[in-house]
N, CA and C of each residue as an Amber inpcrd file, in Angstrom:
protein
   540
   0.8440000  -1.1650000   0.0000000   0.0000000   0.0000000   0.0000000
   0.8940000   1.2340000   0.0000000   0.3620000   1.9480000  -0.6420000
   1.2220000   3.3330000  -1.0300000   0.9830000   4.1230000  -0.3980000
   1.5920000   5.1080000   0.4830000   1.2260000   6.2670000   1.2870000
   0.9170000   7.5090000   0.6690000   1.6150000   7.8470000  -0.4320000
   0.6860000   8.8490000  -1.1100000  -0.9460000   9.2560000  -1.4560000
  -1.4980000   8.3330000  -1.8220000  -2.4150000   8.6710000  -1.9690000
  -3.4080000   8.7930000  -0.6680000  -3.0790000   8.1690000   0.5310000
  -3.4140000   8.6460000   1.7480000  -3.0550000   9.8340000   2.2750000
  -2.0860000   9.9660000   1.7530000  -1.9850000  11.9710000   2.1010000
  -2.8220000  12.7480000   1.4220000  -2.7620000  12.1480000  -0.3480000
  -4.0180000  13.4460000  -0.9970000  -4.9100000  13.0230000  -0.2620000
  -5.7750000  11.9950000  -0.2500000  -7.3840000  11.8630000   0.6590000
  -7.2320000  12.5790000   1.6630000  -5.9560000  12.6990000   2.7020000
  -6.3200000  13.3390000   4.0640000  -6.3430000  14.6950000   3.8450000
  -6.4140000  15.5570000   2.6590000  -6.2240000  16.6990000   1.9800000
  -7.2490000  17.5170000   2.8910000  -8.7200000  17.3110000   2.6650000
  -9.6730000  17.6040000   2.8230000  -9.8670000  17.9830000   4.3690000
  -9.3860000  17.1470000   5.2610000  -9.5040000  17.2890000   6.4870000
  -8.9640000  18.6690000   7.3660000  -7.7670000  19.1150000   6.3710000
  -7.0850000  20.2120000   6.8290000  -7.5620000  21.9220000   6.1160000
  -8.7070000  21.8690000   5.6420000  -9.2370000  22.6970000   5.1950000
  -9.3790000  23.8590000   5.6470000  -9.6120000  24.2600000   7.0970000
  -9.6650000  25.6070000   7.8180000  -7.7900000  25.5910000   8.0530000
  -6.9930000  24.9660000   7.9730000  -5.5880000  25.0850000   7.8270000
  -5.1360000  25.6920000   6.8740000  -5.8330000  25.4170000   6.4980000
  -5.6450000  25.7460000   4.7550000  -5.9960000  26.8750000   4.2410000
  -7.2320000  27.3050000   4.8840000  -7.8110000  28.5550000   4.0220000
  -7.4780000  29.7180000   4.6740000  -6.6140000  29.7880000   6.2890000
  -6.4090000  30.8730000   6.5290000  -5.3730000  31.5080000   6.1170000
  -4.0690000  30.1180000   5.6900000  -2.9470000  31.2020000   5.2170000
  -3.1500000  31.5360000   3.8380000  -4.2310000  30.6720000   2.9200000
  -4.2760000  31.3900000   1.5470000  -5.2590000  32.3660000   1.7280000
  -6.1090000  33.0050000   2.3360000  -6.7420000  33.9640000   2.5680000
  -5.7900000  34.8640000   2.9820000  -5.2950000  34.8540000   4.0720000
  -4.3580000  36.1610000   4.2250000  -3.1350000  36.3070000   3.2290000
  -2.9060000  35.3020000   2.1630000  -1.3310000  35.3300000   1.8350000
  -2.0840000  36.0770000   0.1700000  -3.1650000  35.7610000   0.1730000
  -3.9600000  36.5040000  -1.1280000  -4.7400000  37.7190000  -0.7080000
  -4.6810000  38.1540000   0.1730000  -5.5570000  39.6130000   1.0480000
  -7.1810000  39.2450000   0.4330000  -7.3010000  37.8750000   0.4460000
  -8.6020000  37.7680000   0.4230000  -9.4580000  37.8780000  -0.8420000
  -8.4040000  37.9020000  -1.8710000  -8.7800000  37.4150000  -3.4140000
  -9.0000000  35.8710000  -3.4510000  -8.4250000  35.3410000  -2.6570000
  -8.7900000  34.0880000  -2.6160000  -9.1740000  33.3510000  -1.6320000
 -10.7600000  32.9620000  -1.7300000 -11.5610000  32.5550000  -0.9410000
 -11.3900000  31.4110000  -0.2780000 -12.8440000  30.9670000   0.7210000
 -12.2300000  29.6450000   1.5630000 -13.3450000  28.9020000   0.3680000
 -14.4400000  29.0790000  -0.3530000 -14.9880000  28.1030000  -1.6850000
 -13.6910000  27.6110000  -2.1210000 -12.8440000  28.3700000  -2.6650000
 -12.2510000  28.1130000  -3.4590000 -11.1860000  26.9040000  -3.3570000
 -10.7630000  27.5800000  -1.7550000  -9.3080000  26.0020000  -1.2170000
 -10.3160000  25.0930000  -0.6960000 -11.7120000  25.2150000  -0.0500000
 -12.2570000  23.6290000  -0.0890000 -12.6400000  22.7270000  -1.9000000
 -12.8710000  23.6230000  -2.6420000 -13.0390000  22.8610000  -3.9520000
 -11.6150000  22.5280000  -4.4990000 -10.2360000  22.8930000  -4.4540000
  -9.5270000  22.4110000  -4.3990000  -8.6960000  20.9520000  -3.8180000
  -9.1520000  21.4240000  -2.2670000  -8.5140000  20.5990000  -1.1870000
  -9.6230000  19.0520000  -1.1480000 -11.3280000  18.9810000  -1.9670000
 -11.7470000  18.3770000  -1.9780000 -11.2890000  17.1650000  -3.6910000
 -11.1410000  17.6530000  -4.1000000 -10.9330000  17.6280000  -5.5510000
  -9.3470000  16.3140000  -5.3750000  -8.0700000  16.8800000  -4.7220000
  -7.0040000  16.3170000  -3.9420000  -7.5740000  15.2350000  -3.4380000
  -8.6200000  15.3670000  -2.4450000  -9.3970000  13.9720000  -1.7050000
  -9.5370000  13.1590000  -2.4590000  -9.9440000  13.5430000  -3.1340000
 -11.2030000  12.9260000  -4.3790000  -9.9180000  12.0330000  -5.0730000
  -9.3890000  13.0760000  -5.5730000  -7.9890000  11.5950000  -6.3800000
  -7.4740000  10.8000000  -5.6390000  -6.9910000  11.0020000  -4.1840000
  -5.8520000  10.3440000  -3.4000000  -7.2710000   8.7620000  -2.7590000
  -8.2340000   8.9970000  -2.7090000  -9.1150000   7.8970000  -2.2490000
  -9.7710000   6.8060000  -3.5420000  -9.6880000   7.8390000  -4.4440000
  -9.9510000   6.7460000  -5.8750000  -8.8370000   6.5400000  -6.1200000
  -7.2550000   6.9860000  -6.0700000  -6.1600000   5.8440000  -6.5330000
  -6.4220000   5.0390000  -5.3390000  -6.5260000   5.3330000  -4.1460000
  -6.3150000   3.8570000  -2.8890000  -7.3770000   3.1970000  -3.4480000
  -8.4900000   3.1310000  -3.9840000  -8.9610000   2.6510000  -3.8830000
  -9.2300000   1.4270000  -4.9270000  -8.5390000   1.8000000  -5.8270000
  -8.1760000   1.2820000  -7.2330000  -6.9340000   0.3940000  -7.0790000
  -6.1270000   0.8580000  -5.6550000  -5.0700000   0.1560000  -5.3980000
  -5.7380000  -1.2630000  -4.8400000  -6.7430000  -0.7580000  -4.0090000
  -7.2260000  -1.6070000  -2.5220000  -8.5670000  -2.8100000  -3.5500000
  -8.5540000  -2.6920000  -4.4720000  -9.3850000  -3.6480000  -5.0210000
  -8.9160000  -5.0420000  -4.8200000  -7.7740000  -5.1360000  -5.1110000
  -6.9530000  -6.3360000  -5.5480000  -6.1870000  -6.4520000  -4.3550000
  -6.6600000  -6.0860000  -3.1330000  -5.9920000  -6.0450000  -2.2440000
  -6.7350000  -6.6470000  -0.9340000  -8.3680000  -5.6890000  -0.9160000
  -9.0570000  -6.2710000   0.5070000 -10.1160000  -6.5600000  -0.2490000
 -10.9210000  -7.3880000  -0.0390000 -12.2220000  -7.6400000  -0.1580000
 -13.6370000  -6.6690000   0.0790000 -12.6100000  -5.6240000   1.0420000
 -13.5650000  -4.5780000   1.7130000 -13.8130000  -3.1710000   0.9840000
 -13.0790000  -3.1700000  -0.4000000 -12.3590000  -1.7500000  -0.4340000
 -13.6160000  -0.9770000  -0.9970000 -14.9160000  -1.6290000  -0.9000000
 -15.7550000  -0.9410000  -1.5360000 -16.8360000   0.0230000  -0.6960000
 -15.9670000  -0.2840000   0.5430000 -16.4970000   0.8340000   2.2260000
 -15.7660000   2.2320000   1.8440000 -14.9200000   2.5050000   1.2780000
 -14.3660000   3.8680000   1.0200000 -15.0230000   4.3830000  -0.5640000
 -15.6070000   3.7970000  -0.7280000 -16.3620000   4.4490000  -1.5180000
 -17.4820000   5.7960000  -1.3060000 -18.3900000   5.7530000   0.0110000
 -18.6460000   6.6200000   0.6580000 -18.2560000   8.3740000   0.9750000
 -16.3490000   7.8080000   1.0640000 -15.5520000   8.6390000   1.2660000
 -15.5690000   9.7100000   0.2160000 -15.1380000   9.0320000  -1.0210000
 -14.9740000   9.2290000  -2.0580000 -16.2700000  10.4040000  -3.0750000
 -17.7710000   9.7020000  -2.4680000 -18.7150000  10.3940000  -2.6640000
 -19.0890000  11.6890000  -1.6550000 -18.6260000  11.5820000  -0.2800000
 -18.4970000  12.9320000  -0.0760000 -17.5690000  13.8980000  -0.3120000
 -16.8230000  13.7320000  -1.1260000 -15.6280000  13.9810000  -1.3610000
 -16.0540000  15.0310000  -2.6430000 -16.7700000  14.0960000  -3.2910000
 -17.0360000  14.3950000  -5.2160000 -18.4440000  15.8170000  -4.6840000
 -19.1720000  15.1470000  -3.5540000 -20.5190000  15.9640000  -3.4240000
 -20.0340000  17.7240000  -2.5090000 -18.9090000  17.4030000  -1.7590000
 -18.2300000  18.5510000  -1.2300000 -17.6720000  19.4010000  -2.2560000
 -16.9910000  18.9240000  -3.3710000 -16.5850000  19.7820000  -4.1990000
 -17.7750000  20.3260000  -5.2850000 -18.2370000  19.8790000  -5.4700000
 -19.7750000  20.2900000  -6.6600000 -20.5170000  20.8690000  -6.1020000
 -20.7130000  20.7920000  -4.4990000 -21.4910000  21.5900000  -4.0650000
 -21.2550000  23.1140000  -3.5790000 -20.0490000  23.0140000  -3.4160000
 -19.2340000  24.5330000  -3.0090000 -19.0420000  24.7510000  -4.1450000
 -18.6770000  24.3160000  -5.4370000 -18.7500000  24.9870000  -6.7530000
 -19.8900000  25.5080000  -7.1190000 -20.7980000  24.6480000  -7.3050000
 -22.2610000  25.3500000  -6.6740000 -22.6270000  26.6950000  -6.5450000
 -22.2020000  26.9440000  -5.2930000 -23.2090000  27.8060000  -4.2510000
 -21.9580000  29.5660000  -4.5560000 -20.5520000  29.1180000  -5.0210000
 -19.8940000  29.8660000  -5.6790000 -20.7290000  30.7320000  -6.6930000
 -21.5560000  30.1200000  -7.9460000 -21.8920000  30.6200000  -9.0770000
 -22.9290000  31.0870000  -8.6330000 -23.9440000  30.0920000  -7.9380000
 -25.4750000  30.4280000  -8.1620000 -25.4970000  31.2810000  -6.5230000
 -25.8460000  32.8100000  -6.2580000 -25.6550000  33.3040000  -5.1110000
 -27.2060000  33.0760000  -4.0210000 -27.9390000  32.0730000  -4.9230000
 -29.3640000  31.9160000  -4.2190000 -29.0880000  31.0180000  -2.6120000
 -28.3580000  30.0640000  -3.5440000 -28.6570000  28.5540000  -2.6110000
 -27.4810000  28.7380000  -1.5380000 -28.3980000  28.3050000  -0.1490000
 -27.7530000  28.3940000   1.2150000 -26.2260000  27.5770000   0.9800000
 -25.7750000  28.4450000   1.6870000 -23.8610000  27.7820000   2.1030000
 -24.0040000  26.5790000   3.3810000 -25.6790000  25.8100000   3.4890000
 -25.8180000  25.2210000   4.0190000 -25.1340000  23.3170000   4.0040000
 -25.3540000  23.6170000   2.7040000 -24.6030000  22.1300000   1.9560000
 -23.2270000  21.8980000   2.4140000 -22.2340000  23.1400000   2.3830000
 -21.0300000  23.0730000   2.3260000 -20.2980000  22.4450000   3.7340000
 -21.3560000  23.3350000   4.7970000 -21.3190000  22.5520000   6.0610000
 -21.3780000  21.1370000   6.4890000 -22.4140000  20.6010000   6.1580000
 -23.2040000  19.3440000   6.3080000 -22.0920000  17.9750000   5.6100000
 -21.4190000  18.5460000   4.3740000 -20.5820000  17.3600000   3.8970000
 -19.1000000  17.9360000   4.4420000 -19.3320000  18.7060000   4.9190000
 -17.8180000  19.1120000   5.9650000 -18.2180000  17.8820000   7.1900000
 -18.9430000  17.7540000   7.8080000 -19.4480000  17.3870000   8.2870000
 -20.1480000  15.6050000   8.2000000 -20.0980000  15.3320000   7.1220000
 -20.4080000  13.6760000   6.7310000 -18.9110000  13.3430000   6.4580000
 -17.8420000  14.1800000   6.4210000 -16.4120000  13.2440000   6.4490000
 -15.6410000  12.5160000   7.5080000 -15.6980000  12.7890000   8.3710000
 -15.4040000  11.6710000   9.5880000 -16.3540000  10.5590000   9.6050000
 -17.5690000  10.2570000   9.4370000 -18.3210000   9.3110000   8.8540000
 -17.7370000   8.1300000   8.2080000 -17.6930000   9.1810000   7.0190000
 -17.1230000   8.1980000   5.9900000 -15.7460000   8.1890000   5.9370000
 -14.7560000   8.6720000   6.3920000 -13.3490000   8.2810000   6.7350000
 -13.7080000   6.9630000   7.9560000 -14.3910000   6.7920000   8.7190000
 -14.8350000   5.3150000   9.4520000 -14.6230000   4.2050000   8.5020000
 -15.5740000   4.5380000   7.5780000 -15.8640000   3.5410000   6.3410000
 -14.9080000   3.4340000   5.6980000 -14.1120000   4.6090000   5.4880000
 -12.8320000   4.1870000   4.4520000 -11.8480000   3.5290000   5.0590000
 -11.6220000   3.8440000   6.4300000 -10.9100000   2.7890000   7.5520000
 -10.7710000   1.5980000   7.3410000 -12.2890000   1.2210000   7.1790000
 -12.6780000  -0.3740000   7.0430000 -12.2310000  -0.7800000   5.8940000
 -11.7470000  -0.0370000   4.9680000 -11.7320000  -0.6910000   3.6230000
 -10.1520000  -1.3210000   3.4390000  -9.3120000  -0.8070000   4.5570000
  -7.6950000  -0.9180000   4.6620000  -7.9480000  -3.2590000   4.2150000
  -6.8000000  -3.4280000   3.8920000  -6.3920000  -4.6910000   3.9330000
  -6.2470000  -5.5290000   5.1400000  -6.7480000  -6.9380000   4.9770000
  -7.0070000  -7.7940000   6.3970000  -5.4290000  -7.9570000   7.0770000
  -4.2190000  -7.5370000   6.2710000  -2.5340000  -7.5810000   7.0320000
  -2.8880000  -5.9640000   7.5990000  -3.6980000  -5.1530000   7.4410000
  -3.8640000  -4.0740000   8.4800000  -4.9540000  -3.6200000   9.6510000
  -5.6760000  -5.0880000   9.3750000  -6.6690000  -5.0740000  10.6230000
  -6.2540000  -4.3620000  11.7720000  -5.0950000  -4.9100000  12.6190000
  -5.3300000  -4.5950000  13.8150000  -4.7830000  -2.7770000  13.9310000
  -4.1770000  -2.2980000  13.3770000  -3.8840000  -1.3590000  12.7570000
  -4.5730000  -0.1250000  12.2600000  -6.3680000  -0.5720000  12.2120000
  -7.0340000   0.7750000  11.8120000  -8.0340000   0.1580000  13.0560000
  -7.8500000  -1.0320000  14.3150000  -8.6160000  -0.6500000  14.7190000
  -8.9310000   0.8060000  15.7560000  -7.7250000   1.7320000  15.8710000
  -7.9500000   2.9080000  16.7870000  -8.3210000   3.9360000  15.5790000
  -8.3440000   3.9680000  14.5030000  -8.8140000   4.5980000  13.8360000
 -10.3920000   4.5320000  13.2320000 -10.4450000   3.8740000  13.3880000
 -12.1540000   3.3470000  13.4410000 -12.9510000   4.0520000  14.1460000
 -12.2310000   3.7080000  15.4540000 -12.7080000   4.2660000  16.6780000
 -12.5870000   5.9870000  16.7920000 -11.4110000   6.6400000  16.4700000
 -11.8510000   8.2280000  16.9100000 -12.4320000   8.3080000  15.9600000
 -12.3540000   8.0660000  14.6190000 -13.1480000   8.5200000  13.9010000
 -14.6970000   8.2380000  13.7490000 -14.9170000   7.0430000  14.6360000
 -16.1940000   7.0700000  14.7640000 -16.8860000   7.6450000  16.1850000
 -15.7070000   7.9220000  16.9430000 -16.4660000   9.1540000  17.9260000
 -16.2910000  10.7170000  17.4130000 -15.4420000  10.8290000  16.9430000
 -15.6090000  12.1090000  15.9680000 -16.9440000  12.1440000  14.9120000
 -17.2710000  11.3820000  14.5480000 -18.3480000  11.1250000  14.1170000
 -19.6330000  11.7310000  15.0600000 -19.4100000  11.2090000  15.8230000
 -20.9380000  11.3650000  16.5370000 -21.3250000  12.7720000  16.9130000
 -19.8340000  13.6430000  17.0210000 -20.1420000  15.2420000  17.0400000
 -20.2530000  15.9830000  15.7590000 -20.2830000  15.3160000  14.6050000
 -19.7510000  15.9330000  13.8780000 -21.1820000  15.4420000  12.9420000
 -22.2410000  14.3720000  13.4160000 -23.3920000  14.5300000  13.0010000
 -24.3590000  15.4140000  13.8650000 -24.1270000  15.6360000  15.0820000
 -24.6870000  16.7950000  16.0310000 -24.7360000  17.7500000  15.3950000
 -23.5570000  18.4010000  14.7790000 -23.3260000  19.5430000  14.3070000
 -24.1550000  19.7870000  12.9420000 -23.7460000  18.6970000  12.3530000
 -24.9790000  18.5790000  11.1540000 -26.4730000  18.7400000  10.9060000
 -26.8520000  17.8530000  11.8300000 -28.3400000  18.1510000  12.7820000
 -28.6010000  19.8690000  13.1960000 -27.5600000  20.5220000  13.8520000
 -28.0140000  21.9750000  14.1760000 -27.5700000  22.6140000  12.6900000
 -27.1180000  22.2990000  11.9030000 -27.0250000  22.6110000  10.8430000
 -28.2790000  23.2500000  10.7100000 -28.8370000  21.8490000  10.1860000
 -30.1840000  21.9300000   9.3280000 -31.3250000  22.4820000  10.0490000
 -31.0590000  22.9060000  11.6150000 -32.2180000  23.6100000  12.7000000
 -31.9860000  24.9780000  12.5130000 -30.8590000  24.9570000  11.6420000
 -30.4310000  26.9210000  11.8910000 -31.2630000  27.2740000  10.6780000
 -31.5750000  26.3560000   9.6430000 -32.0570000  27.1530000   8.8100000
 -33.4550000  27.0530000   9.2620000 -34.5790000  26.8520000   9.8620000
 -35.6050000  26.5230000  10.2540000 -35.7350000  28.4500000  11.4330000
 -36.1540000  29.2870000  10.6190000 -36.0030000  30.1300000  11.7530000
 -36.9790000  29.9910000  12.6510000 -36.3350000  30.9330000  14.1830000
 -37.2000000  30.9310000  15.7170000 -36.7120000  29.6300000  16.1720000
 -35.8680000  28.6600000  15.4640000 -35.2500000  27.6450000  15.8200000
 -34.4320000  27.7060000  17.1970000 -34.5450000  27.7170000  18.6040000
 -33.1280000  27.8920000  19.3650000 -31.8370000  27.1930000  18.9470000
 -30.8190000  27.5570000  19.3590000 -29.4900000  26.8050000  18.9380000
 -28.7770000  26.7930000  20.3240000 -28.3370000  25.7520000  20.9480000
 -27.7020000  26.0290000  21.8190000 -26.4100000  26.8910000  21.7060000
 -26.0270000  27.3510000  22.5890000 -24.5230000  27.8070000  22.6830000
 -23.4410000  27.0980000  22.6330000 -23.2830000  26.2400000  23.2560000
 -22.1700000  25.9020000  23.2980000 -22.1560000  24.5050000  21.7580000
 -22.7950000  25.1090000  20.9930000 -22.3000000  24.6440000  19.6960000
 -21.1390000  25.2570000  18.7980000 -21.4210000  26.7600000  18.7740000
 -20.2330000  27.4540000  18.1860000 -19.1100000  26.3340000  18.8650000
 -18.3820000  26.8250000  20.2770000 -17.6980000  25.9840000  20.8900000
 -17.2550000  24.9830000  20.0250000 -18.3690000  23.7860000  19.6820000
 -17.8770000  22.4580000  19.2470000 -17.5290000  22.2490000  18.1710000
 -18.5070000  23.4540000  17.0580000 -17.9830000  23.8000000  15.7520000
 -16.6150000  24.3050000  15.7450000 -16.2370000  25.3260000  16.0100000
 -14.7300000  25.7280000  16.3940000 -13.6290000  24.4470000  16.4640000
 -13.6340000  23.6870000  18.0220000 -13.0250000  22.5050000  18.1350000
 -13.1530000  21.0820000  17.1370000 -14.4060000  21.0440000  16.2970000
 -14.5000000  20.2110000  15.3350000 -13.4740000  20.8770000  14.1490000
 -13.6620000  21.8520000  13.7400000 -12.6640000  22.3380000  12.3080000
 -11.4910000  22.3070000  12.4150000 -11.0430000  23.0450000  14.1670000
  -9.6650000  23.2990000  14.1900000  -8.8590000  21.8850000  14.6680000
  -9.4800000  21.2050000  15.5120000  -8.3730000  20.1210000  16.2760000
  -9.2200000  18.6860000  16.0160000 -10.5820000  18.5360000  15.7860000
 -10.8200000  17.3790000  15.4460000 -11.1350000  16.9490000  13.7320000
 -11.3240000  17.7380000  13.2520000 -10.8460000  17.4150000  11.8220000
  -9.9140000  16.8990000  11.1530000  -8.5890000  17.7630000  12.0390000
  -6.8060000  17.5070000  11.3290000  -6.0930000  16.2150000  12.2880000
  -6.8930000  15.6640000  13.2620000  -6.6680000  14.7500000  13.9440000
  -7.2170000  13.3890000  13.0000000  -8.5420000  13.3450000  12.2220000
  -8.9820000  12.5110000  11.3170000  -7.7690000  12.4420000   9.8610000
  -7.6250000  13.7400000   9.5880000  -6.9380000  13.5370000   8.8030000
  -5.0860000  12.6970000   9.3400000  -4.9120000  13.0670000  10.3430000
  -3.3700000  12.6330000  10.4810000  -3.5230000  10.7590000  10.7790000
  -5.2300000  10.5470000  10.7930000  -5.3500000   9.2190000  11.1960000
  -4.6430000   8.3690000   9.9370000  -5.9310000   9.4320000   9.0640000
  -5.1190000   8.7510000   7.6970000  -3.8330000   8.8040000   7.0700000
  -2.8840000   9.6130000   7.0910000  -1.6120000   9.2170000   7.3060000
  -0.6940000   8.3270000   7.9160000  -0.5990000   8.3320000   9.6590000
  -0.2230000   7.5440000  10.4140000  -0.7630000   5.7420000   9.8770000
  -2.5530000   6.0610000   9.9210000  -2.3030000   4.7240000   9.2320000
  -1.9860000   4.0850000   7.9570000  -1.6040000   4.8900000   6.8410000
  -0.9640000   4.2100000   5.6850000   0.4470000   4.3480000   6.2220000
   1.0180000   5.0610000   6.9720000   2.6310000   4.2280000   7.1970000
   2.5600000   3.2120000   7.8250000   1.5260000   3.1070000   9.0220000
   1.9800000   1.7530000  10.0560000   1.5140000   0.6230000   8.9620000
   0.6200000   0.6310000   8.1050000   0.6790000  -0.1130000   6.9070000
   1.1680000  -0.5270000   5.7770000   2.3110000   0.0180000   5.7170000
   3.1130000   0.2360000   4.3850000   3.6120000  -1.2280000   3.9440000
């Protein structure tokens, strides 16, 4: 198994990393649409070569497929909402948000010589998961106005982008080396 293409897939994860130094290093000619349709696009290749690798490899590899589709639906949809200025920047959230999910699933898809190996990755990423469909859920309550929102969601939104996102992503790194 090749570690490259586990770095492009983990592309995506580092996205608010990403968009602040090209936002300030462009004074803001260049947007955060723009480095997630990029940084999704990167995903998008580095999980269809693994996965093209992982055919002939696990029996399973057809669990990262998931990945792959939020991957394709994150970038089309922020391309999207770029052109057409109607439709809510609600989408963009929500599949920010279905990628720890499906990085679970793409976990599963690793080879049976790396079983024991993604089983801690399974795992944060499937408790990262469980906040990170919360967040999704108040997503879709914010647009519902007179809706309350709790507070201490900002909070979790914040800590989801900045430290539990790039933690999913370094999963996927760490585990294509301990797999190599």
């Amino acid at each position: 198994m090749k570690l490259a293409p586990l770095i492009a897939a983990s592309a995506v994860f580092f996205f608010l990393w990403a968009v602040m130094p090209v936002t300030l290093a462009s004074h803001g000619s260049i947007g955060s649409g723009s480095v997630i349709i990029l940084l999704s696009l990167v995903s998008l290749a580095g999980s269809v070569q693994f996965l093209r690798a992982m055919r002939h490899e696990s029996p399973r590899w057809f669990w990262g497929i998931p990945f792959a589709a939020v991957c394709t639906a994150l970038a089309l949809w922020t391309g999207i909402t770029r052109w057409v200025v109607t439709v809510p920047d609600i989408g963009n959230h929500v599949f920010l948000f279905l990628l720890p999910p499906a990085a679970a699933l793409f976990f599963y898809s690793f080879p049976d010589d790396c079983r024991n190996g993604v089983r801690m990755p399974i795992a944060v990423s499937a408790l990262v998961s469980v906040l990170s469909l919360i967040l999704a859920a108040n997503a879709f309550c914010a647009l519902v106005p007179g809706t309350p929102v709790p507070g201490f969601m900002a909070v979790a939104a914040v800590l989801y982008t900045l430290l539990l996102m790039p933690l999913v992503g370094l999963l996927f790194i760490v585990t294509g080396a301990a797999c190599k």
